[in-house]
SEMAR-355525 format. One line per field, with one value per residue: y, x, z of N, C-alpha, C in turn; residue number from 1. Coordinates in Angstrom, 1 decimal. Layout:
// residues N
n.north = c(Y	...)
n.east = c(X	...)
n.up = c(Z	...)
ca.north = c(Y	...)
ca.east = c(X	...)
ca.up = c(Z	...)
c.north = c(Y	...)
c.east = c(X	...)
c.up = c(Z	...)
n = c(NUM	...)
This chain:
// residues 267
n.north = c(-1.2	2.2	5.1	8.6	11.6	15.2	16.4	14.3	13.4	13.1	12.4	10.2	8.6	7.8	5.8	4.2	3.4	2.0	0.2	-1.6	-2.4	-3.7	-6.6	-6.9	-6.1	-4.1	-1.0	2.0	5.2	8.4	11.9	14.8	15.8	15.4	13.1	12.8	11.3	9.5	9.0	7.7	5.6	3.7	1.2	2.1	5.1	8.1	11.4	14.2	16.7	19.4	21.8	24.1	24.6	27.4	28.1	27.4	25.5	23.1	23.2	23.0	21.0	19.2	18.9	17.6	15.1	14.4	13.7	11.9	9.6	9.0	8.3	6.2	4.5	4.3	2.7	0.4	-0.8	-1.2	-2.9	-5.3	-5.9	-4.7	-2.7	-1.9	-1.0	1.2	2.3	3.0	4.7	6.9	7.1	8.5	10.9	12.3	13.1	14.5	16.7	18.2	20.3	22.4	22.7	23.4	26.1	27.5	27.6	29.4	31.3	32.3	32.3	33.9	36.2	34.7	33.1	35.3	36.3	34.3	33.9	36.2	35.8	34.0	34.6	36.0	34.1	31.3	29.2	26.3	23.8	21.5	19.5	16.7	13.5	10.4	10.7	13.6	13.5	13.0	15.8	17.1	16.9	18.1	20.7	21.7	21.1	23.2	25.8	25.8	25.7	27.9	30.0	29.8	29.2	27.5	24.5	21.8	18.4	16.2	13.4	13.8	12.0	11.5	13.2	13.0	12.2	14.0	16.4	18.0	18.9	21.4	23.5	26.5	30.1	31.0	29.8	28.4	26.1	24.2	22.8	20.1	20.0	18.5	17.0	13.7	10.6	10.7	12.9	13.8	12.9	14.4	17.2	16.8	16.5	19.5	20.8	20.2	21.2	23.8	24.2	24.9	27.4	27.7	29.1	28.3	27.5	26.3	24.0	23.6	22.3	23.4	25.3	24.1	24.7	24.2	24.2	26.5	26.7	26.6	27.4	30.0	30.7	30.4	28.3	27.6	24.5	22.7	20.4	17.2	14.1	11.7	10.6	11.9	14.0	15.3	16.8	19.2	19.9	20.7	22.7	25.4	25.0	25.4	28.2	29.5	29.1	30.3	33.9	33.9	33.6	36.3	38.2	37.6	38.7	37.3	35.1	33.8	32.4	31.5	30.5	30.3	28.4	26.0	23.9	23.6	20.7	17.8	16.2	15.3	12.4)
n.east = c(0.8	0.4	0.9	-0.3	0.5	0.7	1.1	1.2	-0.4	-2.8	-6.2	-7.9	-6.2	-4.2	-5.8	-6.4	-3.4	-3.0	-5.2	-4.4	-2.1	-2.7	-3.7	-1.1	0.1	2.3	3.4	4.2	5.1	4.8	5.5	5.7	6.8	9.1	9.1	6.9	3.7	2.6	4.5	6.3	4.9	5.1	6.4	8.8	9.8	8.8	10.2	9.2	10.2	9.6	9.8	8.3	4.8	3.1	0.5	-3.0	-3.8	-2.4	0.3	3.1	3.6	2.3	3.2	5.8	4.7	4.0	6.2	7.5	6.1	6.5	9.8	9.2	7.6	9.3	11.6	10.4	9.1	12.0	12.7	11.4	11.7	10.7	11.1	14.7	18.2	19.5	17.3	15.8	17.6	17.5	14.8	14.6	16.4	15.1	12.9	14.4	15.0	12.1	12.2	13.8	11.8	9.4	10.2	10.5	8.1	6.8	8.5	7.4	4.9	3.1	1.4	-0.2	-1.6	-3.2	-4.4	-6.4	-7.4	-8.6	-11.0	-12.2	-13.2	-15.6	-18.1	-20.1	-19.1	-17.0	-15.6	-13.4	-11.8	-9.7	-8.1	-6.9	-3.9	-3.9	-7.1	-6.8	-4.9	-6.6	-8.5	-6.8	-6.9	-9.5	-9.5	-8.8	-8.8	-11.6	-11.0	-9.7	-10.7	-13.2	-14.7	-17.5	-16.1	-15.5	-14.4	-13.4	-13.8	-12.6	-14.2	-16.2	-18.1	-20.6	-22.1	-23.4	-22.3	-21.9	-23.9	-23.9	-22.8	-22.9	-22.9	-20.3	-19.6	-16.9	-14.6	-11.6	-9.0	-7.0	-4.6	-2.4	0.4	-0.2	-0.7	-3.8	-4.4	-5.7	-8.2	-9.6	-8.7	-10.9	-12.9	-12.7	-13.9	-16.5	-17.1	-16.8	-18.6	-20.8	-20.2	-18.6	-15.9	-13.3	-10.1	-7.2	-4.5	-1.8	0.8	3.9	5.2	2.2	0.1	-2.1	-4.2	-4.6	-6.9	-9.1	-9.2	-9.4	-7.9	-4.8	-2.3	1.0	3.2	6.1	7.7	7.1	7.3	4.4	4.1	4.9	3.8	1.8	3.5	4.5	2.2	0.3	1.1	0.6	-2.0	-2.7	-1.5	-3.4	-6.2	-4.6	-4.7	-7.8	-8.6	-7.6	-8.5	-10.9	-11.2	-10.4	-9.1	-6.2	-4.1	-5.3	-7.7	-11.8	-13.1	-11.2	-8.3	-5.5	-4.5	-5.9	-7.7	-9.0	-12.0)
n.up = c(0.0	-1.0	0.8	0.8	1.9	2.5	4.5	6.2	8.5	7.8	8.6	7.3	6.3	7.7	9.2	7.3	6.8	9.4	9.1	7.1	7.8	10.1	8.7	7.8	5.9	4.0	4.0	2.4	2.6	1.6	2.0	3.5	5.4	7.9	10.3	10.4	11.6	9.3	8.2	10.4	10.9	8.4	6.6	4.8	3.5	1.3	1.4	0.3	0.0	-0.1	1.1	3.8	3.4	3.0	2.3	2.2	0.0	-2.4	-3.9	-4.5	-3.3	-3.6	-6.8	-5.8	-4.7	-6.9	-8.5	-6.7	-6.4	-9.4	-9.3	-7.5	-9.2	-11.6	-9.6	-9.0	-12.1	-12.7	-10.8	-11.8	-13.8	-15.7	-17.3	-18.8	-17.2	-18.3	-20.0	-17.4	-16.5	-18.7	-18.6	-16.0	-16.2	-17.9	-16.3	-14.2	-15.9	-16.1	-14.3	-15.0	-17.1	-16.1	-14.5	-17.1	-17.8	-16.0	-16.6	-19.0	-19.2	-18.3	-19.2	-20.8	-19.0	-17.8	-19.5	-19.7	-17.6	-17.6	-19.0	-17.9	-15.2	-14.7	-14.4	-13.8	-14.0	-14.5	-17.1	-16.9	-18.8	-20.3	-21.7	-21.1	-19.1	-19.2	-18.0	-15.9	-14.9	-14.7	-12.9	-10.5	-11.5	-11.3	-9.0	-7.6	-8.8	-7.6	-4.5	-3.9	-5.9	-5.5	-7.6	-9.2	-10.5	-12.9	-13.2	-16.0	-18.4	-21.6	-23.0	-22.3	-22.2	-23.9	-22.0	-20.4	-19.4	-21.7	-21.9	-20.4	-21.3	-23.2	-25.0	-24.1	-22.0	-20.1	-20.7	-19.9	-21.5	-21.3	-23.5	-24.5	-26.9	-26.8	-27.1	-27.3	-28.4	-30.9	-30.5	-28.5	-29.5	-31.3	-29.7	-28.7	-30.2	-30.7	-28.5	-29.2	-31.3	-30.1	-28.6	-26.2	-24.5	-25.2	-23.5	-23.9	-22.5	-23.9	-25.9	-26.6	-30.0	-31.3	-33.7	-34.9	-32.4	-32.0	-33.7	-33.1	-30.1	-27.9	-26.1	-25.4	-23.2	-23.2	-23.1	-22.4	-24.3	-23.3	-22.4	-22.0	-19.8	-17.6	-18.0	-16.4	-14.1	-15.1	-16.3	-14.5	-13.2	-14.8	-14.4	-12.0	-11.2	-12.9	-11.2	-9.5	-10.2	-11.2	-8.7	-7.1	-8.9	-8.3	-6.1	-4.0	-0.8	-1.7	-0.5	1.8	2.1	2.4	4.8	5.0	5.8	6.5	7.5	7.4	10.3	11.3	11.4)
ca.north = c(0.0	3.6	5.9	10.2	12.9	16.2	16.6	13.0	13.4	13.1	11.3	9.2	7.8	7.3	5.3	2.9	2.3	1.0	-1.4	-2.5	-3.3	-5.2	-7.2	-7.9	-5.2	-3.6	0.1	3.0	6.4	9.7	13.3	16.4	15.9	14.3	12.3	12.6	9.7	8.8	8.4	6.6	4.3	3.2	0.6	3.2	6.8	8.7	13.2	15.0	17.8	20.5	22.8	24.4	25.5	28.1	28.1	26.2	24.8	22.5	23.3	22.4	19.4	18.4	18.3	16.9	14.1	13.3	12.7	10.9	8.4	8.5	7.9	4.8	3.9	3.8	1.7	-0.7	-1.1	-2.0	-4.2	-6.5	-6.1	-4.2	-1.6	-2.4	0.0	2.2	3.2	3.8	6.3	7.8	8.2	9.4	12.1	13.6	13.7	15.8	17.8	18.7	21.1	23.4	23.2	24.5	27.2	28.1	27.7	30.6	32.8	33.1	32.2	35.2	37.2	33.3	32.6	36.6	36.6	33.1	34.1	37.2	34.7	33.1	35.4	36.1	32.6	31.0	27.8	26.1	22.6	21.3	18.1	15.8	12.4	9.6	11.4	14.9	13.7	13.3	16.8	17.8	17.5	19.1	22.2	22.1	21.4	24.2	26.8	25.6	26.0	29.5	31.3	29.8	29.4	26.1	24.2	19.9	18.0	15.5	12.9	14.7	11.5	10.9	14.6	13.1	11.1	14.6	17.5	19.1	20.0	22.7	24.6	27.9	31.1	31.7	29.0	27.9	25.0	24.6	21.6	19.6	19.1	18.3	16.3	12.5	9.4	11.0	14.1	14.1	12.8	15.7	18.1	16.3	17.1	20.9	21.3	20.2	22.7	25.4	24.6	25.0	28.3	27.6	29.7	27.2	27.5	25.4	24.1	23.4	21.5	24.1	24.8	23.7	25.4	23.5	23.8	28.0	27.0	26.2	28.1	31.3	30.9	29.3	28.1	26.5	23.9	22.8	19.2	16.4	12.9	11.8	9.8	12.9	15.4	15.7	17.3	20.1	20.5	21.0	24.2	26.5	25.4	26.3	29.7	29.8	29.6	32.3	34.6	34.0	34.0	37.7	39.1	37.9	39.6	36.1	35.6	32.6	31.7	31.2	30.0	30.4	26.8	25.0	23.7	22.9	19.6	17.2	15.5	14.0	11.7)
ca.east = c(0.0	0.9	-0.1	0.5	-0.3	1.5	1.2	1.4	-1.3	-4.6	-6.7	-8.5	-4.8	-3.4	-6.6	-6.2	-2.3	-3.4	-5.7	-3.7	-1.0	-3.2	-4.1	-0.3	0.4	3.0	2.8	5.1	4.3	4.9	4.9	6.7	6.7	9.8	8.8	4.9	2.7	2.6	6.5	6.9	4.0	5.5	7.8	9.4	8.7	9.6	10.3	9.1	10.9	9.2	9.9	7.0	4.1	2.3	-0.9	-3.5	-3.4	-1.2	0.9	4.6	3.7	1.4	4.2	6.7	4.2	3.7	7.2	8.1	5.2	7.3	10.7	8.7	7.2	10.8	12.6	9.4	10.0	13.5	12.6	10.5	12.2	10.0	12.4	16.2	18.8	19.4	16.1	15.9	18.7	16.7	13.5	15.1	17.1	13.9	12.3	14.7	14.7	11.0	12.4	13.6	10.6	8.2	10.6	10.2	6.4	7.0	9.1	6.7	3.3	2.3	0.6	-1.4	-2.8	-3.7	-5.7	-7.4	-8.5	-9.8	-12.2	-13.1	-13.3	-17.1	-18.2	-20.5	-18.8	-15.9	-15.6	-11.9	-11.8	-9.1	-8.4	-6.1	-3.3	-4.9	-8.2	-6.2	-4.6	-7.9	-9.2	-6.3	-7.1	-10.8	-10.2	-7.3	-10.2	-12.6	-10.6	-9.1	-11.4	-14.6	-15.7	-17.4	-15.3	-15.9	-13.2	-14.5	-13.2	-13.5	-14.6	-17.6	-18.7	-22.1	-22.8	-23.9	-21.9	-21.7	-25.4	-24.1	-22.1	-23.7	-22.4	-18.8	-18.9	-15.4	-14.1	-10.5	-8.9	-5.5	-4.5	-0.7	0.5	-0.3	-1.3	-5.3	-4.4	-6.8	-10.0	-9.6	-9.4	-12.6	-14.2	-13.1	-14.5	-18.0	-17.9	-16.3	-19.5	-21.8	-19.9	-17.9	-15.0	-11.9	-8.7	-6.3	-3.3	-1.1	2.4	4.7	4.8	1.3	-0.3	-3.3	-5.1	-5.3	-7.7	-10.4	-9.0	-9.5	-6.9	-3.7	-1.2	1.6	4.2	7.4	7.3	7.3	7.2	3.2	4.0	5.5	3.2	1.4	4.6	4.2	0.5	-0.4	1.6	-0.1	-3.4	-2.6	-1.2	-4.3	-6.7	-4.4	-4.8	-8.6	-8.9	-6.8	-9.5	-12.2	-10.7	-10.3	-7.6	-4.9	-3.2	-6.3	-9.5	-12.6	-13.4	-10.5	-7.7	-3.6	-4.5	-7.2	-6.8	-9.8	-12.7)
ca.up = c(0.0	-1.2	1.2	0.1	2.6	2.7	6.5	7.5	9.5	7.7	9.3	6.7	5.2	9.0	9.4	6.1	7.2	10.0	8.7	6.0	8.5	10.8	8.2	7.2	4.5	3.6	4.0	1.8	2.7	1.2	2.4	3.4	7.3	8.7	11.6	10.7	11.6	7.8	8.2	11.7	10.9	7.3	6.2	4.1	2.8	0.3	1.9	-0.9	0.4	-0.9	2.2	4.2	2.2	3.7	1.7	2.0	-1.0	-1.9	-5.2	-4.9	-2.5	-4.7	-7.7	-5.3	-4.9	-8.6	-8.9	-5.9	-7.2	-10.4	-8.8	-6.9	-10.8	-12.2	-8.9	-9.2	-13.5	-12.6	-10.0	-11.9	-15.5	-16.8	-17.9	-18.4	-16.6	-19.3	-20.1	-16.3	-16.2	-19.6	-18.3	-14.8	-16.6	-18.7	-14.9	-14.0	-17.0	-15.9	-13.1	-15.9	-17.8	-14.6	-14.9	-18.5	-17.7	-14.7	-16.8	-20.1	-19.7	-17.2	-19.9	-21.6	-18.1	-16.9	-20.7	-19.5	-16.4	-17.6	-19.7	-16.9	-14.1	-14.2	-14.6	-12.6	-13.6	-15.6	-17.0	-16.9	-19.3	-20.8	-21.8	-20.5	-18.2	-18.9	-17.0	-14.2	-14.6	-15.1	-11.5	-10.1	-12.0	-11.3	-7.7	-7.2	-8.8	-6.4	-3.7	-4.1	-6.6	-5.1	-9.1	-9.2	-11.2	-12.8	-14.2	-16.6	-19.1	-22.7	-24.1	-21.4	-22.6	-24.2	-21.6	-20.1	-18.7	-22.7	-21.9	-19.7	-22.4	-24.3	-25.4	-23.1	-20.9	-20.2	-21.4	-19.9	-22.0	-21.4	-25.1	-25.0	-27.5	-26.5	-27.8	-27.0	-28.7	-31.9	-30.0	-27.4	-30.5	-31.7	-28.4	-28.5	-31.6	-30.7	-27.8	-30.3	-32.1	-29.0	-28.3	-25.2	-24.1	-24.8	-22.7	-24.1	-22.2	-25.3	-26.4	-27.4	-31.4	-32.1	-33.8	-35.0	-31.4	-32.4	-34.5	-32.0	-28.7	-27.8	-25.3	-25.4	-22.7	-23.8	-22.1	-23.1	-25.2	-22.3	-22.5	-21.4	-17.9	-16.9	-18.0	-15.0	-13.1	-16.0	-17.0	-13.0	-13.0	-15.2	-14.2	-10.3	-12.0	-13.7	-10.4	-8.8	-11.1	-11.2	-7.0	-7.5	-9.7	-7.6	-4.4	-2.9	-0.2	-2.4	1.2	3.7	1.4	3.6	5.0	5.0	7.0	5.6	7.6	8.3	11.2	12.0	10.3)
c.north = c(1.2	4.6	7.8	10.8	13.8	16.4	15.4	13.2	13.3	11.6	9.9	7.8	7.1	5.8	3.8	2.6	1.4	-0.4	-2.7	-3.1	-4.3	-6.8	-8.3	-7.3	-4.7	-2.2	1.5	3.8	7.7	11.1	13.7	16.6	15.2	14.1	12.4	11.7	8.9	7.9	7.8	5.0	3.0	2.1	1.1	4.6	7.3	10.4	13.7	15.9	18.9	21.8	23.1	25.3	26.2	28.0	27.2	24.9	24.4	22.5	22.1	21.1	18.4	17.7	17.5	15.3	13.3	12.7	12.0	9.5	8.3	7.8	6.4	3.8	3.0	2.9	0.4	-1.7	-1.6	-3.1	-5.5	-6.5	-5.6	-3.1	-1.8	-0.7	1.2	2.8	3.7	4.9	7.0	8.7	9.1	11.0	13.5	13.6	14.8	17.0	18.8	20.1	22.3	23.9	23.9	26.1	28.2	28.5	28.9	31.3	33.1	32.9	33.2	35.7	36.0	33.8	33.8	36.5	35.3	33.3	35.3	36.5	33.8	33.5	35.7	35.3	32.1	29.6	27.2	24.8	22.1	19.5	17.7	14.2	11.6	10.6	12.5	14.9	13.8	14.5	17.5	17.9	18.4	20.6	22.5	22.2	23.1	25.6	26.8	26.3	27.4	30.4	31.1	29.7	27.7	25.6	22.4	19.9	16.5	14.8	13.8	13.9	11.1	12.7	14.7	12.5	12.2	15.9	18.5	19.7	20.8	23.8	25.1	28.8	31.6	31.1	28.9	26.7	25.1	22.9	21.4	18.9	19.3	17.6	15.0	11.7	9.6	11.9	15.0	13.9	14.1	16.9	17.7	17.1	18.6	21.7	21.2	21.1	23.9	25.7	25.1	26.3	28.9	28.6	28.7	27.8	26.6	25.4	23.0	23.1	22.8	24.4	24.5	24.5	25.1	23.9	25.5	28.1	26.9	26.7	29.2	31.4	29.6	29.4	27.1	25.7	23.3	20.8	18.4	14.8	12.5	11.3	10.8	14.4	16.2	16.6	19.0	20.6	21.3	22.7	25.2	26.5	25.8	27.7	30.3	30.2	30.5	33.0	35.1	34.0	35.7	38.3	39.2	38.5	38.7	36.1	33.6	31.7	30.9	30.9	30.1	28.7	25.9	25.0	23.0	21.0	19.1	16.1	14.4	13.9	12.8)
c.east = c(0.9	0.0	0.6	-0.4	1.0	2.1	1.8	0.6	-2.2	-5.0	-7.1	-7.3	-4.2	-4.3	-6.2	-4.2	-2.4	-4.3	-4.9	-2.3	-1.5	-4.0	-3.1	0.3	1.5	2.8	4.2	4.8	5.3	4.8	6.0	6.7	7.9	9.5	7.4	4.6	2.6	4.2	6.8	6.1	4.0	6.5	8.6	8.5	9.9	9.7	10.1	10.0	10.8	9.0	8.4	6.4	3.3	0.9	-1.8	-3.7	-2.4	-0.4	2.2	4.6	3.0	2.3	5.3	6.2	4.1	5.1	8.2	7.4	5.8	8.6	10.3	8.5	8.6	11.3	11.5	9.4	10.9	13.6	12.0	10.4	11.7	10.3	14.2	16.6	18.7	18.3	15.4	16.2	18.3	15.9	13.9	15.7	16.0	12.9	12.9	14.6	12.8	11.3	12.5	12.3	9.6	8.8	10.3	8.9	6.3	7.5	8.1	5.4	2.1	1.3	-0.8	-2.4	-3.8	-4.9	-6.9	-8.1	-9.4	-11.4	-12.8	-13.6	-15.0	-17.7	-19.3	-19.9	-18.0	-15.8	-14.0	-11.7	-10.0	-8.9	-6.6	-5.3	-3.8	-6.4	-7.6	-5.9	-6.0	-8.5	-8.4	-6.6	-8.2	-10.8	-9.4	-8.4	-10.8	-12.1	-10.1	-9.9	-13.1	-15.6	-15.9	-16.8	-16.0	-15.1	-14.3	-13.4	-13.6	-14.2	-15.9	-18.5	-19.9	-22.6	-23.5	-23.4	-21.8	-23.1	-25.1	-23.3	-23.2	-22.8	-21.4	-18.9	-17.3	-15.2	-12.5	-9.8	-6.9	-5.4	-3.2	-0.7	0.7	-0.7	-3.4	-5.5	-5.7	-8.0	-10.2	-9.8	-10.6	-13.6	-14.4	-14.3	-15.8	-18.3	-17.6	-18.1	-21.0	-21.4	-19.6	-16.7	-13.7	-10.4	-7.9	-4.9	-2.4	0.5	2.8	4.8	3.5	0.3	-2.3	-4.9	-5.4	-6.0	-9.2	-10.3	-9.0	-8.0	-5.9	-2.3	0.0	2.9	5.0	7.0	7.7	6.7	5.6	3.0	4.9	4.3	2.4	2.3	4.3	3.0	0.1	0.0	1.0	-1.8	-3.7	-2.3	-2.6	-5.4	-6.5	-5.1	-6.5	-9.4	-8.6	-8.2	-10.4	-12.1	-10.5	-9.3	-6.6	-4.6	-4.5	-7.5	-10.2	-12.8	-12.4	-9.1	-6.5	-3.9	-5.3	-7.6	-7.9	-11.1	-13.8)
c.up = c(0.0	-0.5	1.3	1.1	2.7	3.6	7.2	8.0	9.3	8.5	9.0	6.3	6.7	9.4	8.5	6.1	8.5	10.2	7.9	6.8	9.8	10.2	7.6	6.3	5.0	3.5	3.5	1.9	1.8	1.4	2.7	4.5	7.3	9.7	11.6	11.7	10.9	7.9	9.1	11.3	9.3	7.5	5.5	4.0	2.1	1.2	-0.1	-0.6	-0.2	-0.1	2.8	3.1	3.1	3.1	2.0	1.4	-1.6	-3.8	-5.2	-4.1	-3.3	-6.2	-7.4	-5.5	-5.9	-8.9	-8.1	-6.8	-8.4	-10.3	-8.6	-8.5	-11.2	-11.0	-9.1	-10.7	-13.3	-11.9	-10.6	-13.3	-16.0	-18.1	-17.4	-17.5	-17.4	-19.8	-18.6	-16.2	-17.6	-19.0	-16.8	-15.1	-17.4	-17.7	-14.4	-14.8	-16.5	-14.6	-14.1	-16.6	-17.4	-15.1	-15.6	-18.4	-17.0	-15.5	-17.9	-20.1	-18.9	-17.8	-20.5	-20.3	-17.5	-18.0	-20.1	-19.2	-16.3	-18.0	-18.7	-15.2	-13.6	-14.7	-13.9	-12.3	-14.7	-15.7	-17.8	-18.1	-20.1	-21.2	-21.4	-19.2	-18.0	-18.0	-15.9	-13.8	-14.2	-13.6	-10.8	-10.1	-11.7	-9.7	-7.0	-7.9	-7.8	-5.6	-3.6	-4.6	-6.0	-6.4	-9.2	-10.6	-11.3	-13.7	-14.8	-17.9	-20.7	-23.3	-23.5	-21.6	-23.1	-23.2	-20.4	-19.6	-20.4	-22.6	-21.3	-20.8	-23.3	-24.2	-24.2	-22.2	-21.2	-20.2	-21.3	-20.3	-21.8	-22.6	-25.5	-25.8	-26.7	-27.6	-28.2	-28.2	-30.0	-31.2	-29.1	-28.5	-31.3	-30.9	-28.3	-29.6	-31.3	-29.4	-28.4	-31.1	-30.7	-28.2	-26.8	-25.8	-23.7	-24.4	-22.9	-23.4	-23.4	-25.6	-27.2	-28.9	-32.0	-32.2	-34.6	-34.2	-31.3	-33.3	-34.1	-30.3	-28.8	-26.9	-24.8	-24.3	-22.9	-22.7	-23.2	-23.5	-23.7	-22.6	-21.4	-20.0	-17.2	-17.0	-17.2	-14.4	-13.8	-16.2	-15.4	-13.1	-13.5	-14.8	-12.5	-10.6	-12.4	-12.5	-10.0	-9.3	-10.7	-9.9	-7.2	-7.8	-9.4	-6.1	-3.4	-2.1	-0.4	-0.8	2.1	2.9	2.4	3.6	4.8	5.2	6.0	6.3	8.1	8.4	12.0	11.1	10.1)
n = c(1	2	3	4	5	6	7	8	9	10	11	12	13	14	15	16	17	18	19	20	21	22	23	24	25	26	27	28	29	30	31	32	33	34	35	36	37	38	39	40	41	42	43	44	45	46	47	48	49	50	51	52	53	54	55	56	57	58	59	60	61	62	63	64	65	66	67	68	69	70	71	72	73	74	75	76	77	78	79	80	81	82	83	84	85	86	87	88	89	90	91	92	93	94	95	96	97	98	99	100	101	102	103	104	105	106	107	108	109	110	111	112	113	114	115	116	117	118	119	120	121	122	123	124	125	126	127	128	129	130	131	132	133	134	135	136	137	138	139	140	141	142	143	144	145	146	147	148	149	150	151	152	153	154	155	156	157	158	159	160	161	162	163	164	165	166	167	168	169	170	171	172	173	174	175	176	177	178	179	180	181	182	183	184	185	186	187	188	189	190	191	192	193	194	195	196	197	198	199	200	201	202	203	204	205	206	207	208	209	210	211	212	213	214	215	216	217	218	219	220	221	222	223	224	225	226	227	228	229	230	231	232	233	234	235	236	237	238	239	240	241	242	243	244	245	246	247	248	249	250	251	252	253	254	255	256	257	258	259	260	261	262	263	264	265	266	267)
């Protein structure tokens, strides 16, 4: 069992290591506490070491997280052949490489994400979709709204889009889409298109160079080319950028959200 808390100390995760080890389990923790609870009560842990975050919300612990859980991916692959050494010390090396790219993301996309959030600032509500790894980004970004701008936000697969949430799109909804280049990449520009035609407000977070996905976005943020079992570490950043931004404009307070606690500690 993989168990991830920031603090160490949530209640619900402290709770399910201790079942799983009265039961016999095996228990690997993860977080950004030395000497938590998560961490004394493990058979290992990974320290994110993402220093203290003051915020409520949890950005850079949250990216530490994805690629501890990567690190774990790749020593696990190696353990059990699934990847020789050498493509280890590959994919390890274009992990690191992702530290720069955040960077790059920080130094030029200030002006993409301030135009976004103007588009989405008086909203009553934003629908964050993608497909394969981008759904995943995709809640992050809808819950990291939530939490800070108070704009209801739903993350959503793009390809479960008839099965009912495109009924909420009309004239300048937001539609904020993870459409990096992947293996998904065309069916996701399928999907924007049919809310382009239903006259949604698309936000594209967008692969470097492509220029394709300006043909159906109003608004384009772009990220530096990354290999897809990494793209998570990358895609997350601009759309936590992107909440600020849109907390800011609504006079919200980023640090101290109303209603909610950096740790929580009981059921």
């Amino acid at each position: 069992m993989v168990a991830v808390s920031q603090s160490g100390e949530t209640a619900d995760t402290l709770a399910a290591i201790r079942d799983a080890r009265i039961k016999g389990g095996k228990v690997f923790g993860i977080t950004n506490v030395v000497g938590s609870p998560v961490a004394r009560e493990s058979d290992g842990v990974i320290y994110t070491k993402a220093n203290k975050e003051i915020a409520v919300a949890s950005t850079k612990s949250f990216i530490g997280q994805i690629v501890s859980l990567s690190l774990l991916s790749l020593l696990l692959a190696q353990a059990k052949g699934k990847l020789k050494t050498g493509q280890v010390k590959m994919l390890f090396h274009e992990l690191g490489d992702t530290a720069a790219q955040i960077q790059h993301i920080l130094d030029t996309q200030g002006p993409a994400i301030h135009e976004a959030a103007l588009a989405c600032k008086d909203a009553a509500s934003a629908l964050f979709v993608g497909r394969g790894m981008g759904t995943a980004i995709s809640y992050e970004g809808a819950l990291k709204l939530k939490e800070v701008s108070y704009l209801h936000a739903e993350a959503y697969a793009a390809g479960e889009m008839k099965h009912g949430p495109i009924a909420l799109i009309d004239p300048g909804f937001p539609v904020i889409a993870v459409a990096t280049k992947s293996p998904t990449y065309d069916k996701v520009v399928s999907n924007l298109k049919e809310c382009e035609a239903r006259g949604a407000t698309i936000i594209a977070l967008a692969t470097e160079g492509d220029e394709d996905i300006a043909k159906i976005a109003g608004h384009i943020i772009s990220i530096p080319p990354v290999r897809d079992c990494f793209s998570a570490i990358t895609a997350s950043v601009p759309l936590q950028l992107l909440a600020r931004e849109v907390a800011l404009m609504r006079g919200c307070n980023v640090d101290q959200p109303r209603n909610l606690a950096k740790s929580v500690t009981v059921e």
